[in-house]
C-alpha positions, 0 to 999 in steps of 0.5 A, spaced: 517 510 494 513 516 494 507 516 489 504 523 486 495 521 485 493 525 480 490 529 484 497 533 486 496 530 493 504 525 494 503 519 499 510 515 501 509 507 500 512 502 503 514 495 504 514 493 512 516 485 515 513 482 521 518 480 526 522 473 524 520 468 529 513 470 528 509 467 522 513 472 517 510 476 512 511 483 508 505 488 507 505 494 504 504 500 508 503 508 507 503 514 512 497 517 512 495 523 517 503 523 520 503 515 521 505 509 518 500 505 517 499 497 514 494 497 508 489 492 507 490 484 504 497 486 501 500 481 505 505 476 501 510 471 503 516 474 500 519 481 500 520 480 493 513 479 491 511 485 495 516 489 492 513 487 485 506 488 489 509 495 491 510 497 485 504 494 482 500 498 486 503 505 485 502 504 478 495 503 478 495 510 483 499 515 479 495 512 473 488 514 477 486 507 476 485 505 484 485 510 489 486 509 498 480 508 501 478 506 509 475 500 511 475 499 519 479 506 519 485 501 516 487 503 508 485 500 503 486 500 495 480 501 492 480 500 484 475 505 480 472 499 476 469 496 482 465 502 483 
């Protein structure tokens, strides 16, 4: 899903799934710098709740709500109200 910022700038969003034999999850993921990179405490148990989760948060970006940040070089979503 490719989401337009406010700011002009274009991120393309997501959803990744860990290996089947592991404990399996689903996060969200962004490419960033060239690289795919998992976004922080987006993990769900379902691909339909990330899904909803996706696009939840790509709503919340296009609208200028929250916004990409870093945290431990990872992205994260940083809502504006917590600011």
């Amino acid at each position: 899903m490719l989401v337009t910022l406010p700011c002009g700038d274009i991120l393309e969003m997501n959803i990744s799934q860990t290996p089947p034999r592991s404990k399996q999850s689903v996060m969200l993921t962004v490419r960033r710098g060239g690289h795919i990179q998992r976004i922080v405490n987006t993990e769900c148990s379902s691909k339909s709740m990330a899904t909803e989760l996706l696009e939840w948060v790509a709503e919340e970006l296009r609208a200028g709500i929250c916004y990409l940040g870093t945290s431990n070089g990872k992205p994260v979503v940083i809502t504006t109200e917590c600011l």
